[in-house]
Backbone as CSV, one residue per row, in Angstrom:
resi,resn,N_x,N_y,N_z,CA_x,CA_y,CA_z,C_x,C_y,C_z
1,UNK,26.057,5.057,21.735,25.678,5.096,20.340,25.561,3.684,19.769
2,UNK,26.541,2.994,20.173,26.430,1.297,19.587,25.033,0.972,20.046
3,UNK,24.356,0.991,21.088,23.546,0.146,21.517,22.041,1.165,20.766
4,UNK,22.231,2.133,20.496,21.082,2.629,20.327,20.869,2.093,18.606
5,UNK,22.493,2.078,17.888,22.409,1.501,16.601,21.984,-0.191,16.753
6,UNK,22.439,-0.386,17.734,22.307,-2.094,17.942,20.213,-1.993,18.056
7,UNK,19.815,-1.409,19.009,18.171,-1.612,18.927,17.497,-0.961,17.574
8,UNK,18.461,0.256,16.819,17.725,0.739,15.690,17.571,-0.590,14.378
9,UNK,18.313,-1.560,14.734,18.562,-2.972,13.526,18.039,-3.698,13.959
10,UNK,17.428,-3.874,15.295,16.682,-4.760,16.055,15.206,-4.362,15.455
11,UNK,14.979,-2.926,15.854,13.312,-2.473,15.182,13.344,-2.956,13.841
12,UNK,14.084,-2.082,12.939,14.046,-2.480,11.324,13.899,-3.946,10.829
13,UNK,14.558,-5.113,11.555,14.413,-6.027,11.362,12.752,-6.492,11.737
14,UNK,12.686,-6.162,12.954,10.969,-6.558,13.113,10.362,-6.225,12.289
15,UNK,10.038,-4.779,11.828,9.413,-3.638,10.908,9.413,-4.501,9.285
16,UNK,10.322,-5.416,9.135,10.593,-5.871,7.869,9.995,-7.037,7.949
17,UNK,9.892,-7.707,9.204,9.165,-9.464,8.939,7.875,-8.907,9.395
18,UNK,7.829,-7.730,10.104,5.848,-7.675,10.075,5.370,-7.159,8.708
19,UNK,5.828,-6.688,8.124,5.407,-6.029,6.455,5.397,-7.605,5.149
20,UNK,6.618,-8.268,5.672,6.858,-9.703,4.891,5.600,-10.375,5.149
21,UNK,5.055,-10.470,6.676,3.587,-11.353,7.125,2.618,-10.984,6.398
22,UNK,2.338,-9.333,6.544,1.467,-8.990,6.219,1.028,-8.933,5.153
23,UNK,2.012,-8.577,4.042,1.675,-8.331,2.613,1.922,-9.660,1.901
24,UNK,2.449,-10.382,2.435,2.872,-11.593,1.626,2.090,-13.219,2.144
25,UNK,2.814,-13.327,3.388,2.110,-14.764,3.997,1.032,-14.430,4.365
26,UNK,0.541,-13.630,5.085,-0.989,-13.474,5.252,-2.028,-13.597,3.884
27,UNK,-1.601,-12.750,3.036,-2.630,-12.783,1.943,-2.461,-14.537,1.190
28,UNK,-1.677,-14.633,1.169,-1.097,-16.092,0.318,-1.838,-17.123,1.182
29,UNK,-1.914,-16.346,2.659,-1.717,-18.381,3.346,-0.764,-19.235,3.172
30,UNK,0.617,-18.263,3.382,1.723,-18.885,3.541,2.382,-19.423,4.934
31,UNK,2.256,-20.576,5.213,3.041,-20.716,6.454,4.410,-21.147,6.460
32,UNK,5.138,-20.664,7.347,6.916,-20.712,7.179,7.252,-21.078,8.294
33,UNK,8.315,-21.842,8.834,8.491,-21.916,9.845,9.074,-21.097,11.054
34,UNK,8.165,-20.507,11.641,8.177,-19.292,12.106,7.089,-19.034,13.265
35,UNK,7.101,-18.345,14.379,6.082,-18.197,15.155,4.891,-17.564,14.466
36,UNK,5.446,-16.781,13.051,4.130,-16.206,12.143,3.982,-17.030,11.589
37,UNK,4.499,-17.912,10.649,3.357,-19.217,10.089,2.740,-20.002,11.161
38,UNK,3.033,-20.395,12.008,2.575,-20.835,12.907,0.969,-19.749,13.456
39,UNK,1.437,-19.001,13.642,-0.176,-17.960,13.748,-0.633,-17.899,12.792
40,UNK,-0.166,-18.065,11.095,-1.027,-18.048,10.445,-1.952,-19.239,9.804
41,UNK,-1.614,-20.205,10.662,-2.022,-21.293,10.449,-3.078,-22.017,11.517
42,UNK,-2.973,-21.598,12.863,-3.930,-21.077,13.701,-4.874,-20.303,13.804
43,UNK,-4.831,-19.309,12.768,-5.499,-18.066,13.026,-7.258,-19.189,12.086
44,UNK,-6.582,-19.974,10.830,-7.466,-20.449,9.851,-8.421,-21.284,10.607
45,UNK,-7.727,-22.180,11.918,-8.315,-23.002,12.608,-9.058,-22.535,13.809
46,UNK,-8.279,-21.792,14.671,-9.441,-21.029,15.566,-10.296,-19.805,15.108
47,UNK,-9.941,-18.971,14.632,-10.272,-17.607,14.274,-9.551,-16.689,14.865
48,UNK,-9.190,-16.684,15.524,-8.050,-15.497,16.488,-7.676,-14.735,15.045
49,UNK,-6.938,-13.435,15.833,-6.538,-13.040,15.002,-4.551,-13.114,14.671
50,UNK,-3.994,-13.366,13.768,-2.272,-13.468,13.559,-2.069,-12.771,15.056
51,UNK,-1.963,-11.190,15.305,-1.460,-10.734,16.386,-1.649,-11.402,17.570
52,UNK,-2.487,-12.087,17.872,-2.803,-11.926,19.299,-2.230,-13.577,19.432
53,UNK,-2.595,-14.615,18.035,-2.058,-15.718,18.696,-0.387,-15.427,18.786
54,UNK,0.651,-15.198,17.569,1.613,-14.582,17.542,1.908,-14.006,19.107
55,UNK,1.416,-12.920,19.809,2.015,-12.697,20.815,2.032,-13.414,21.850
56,UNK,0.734,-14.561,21.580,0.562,-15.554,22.828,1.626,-16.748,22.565
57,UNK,1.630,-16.766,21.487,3.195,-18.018,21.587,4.801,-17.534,21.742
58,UNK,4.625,-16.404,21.395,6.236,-15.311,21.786,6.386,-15.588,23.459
59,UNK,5.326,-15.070,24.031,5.348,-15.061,25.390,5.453,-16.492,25.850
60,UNK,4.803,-17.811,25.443,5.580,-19.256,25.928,6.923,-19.275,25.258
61,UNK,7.857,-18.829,24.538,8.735,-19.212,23.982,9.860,-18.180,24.338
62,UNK,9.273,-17.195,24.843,10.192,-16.499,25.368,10.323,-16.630,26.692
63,UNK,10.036,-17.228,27.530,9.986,-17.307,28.646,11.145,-18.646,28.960
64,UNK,10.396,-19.496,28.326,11.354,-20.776,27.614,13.242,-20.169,27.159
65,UNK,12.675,-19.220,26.363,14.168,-18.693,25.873,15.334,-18.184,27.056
66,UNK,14.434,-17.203,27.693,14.822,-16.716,29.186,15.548,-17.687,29.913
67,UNK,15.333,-18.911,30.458,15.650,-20.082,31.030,16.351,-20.375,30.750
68,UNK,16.410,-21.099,29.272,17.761,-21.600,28.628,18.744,-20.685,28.070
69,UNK,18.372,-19.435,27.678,19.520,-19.082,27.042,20.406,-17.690,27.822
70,UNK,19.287,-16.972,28.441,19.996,-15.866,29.268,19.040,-14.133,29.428
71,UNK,19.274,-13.341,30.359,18.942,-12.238,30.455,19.001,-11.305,28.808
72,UNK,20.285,-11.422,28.588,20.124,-10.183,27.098,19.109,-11.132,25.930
73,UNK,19.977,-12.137,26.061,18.649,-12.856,24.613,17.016,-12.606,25.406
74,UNK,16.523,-12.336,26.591,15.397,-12.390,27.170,14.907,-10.509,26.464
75,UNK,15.492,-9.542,26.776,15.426,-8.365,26.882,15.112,-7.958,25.190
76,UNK,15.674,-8.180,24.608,15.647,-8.502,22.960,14.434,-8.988,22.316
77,UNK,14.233,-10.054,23.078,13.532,-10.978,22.778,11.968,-10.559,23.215
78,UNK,11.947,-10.243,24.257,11.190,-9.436,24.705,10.452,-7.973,24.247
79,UNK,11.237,-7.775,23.530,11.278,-6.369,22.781,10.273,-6.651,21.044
80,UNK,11.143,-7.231,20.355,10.759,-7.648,19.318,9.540,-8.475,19.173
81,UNK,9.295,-9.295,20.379,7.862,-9.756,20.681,6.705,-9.010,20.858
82,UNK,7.023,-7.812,21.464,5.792,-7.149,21.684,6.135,-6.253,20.084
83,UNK,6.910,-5.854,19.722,6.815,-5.074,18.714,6.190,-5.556,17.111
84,UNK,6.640,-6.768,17.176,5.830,-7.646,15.642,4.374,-7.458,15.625
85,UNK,3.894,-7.953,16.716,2.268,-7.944,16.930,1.731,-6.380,16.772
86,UNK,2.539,-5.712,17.368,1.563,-4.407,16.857,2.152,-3.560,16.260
87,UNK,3.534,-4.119,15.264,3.620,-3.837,13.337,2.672,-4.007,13.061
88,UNK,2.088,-5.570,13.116,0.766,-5.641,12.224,-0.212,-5.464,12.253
89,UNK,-0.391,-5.389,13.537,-1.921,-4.574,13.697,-1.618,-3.244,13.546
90,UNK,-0.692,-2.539,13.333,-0.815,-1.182,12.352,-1.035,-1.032,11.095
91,UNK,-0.440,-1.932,10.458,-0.704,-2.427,8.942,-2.019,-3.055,8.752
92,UNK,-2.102,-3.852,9.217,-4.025,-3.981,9.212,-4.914,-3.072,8.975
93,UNK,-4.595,-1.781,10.449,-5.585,-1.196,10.939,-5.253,0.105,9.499
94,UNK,-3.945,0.219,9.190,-3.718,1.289,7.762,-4.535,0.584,6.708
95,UNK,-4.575,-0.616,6.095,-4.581,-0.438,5.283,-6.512,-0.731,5.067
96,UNK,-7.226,-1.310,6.595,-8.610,-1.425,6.687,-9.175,0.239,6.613
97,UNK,-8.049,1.242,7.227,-8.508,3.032,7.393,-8.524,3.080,5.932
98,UNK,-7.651,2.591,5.265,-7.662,3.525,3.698,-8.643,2.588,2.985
99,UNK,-9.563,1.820,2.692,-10.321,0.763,2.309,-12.030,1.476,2.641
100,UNK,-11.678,1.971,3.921,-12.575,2.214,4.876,-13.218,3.658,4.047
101,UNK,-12.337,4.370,4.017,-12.305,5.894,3.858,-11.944,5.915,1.799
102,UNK,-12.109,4.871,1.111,-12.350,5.194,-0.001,-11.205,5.205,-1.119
103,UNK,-10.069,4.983,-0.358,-8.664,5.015,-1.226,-8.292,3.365,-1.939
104,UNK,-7.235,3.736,-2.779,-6.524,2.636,-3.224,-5.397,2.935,-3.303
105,UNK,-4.115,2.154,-2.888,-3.281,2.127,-3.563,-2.884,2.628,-5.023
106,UNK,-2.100,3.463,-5.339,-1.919,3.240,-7.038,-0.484,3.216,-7.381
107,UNK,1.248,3.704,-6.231,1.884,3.033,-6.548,2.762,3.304,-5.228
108,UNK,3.778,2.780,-5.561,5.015,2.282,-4.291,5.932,2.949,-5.108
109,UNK,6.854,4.044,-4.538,8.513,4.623,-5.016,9.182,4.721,-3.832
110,UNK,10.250,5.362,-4.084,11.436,5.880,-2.660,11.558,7.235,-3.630
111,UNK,11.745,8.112,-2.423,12.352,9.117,-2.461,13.767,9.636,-2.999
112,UNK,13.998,10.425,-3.649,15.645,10.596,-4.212,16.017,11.628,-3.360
113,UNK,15.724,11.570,-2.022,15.922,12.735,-1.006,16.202,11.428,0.107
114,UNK,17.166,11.878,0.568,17.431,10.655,1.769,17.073,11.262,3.364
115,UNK,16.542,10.084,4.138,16.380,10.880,5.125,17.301,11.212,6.221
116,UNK,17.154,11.794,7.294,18.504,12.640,7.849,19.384,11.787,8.292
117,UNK,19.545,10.536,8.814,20.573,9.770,9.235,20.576,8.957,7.677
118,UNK,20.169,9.491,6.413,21.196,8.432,5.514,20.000,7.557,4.805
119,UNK,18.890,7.199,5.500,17.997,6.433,5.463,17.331,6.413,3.943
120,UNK,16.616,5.498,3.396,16.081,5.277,1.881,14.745,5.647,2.281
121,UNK,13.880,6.839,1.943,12.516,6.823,2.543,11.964,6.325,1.075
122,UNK,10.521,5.932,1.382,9.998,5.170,0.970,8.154,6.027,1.216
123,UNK,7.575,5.750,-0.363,6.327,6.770,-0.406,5.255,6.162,-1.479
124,UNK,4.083,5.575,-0.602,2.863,5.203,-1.653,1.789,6.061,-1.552
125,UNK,1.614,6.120,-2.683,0.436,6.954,-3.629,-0.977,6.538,-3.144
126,UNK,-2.336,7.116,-2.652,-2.950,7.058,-2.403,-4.123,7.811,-2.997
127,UNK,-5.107,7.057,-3.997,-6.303,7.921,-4.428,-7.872,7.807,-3.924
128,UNK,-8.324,8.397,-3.788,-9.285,8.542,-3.852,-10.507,7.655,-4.776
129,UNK,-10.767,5.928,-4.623,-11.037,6.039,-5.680,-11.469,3.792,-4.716
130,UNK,-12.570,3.452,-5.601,-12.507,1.944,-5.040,-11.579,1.381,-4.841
131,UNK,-11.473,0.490,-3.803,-10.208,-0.316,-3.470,-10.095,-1.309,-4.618
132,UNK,-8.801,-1.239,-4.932,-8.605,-2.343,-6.145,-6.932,-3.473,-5.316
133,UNK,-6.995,-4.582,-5.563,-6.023,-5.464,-4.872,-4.538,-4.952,-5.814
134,UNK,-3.379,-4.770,-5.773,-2.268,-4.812,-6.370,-1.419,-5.567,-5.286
135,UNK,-0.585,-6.101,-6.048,0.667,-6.846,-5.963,2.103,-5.888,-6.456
136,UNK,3.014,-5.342,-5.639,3.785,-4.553,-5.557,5.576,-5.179,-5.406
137,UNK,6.122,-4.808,-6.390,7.279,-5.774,-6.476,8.400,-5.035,-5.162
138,UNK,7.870,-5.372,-3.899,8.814,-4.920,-3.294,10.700,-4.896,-3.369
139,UNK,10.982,-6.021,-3.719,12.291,-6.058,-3.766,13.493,-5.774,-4.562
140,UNK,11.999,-5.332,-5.701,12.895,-5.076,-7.276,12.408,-3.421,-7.169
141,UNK,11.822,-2.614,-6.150,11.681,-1.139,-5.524,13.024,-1.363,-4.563
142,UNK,13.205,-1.535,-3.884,14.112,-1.585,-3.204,15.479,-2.115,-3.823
143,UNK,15.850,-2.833,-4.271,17.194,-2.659,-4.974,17.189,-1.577,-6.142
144,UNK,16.300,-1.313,-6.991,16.409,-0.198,-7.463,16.609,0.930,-7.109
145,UNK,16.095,1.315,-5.777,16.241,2.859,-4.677,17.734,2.454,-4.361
146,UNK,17.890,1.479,-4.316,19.576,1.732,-3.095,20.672,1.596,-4.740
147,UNK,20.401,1.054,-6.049,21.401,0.890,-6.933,21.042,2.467,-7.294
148,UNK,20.399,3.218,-7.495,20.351,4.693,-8.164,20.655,5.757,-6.910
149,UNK,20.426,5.127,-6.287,21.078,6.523,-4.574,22.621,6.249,-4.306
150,UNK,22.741,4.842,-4.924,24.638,4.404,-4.805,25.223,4.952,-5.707
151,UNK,24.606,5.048,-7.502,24.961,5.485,-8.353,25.142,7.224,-8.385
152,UNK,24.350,7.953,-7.688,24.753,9.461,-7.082,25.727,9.892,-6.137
153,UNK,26.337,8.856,-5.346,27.068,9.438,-4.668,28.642,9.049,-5.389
């Protein structure tokens, strides 16, 4: 059970810096010091796309990591590498399908229903209708879902 909780904080953590790239440094042209600013700062100069340079420098740096630091940091490391790159090319490819097919955004909530292990689910609104750009206060949704789901129990 530890280890399956130990990789379930391993995903979530990825799941959270590919959504941070995507919605935030990508659109901004923010680079951070990070193998994703680093791709996103490449991506402007070659054309590649974030994912693919992103996984091509994980793979020199993890290999690198392997060497110096050990088998479990390799396995981890390994894991979360392939998994960032195609967070975001899911998020891409979602949010080019709903663009594609006629929707917009219209808002971001959480659920007051938790999901079965405990979890804060999380639910955006989708219309039918031209794509329009919004800016979505993720963090002030999210401390609000976890201060009113704390305040019920």
């Amino acid at each position: 059970m530890k280890r399956v909780k130990e990789w379930g904080f391993i995903t979530f953590g990825t799941m959270l810096i590919a959504v941070s790239v995507f919605f935030f440094m990508m659109p901004s042209h923010l680079a951070v010091g990070s193998v994703s600013g680093l791709s996103i700062v490449l991506c402007e100069i070659t054309g590649l796309s974030v994912p693919v340079i992103s996984m091509g420098l994980n793979i020199v740096l993890l290999a690198v990591g392997m060497v110096l630091i050990g088998r479990d940091f390799g396995v981890k490391t390994i894991y979360t590498s392939l998994a960032l790159p195609v967070m975001l090319e899911v998020l891409e490819r979602f949010l080019e399908h709903v663009k594609e097919n006629g929707f917009t955004a219209l808002e971001l909530s959480w659920s007051p229903v938790r999901g079965p292990e405990g979890n804060i689910e999380y639910l955006g609104w989708l219309r039918k209708a031209a794509w329009e750009e919004k800016r979505f206060d993720l963090t002030a949704l999210v401390e609000a879902s976890h201060e009113e789901l704390e305040n019920r129990q």
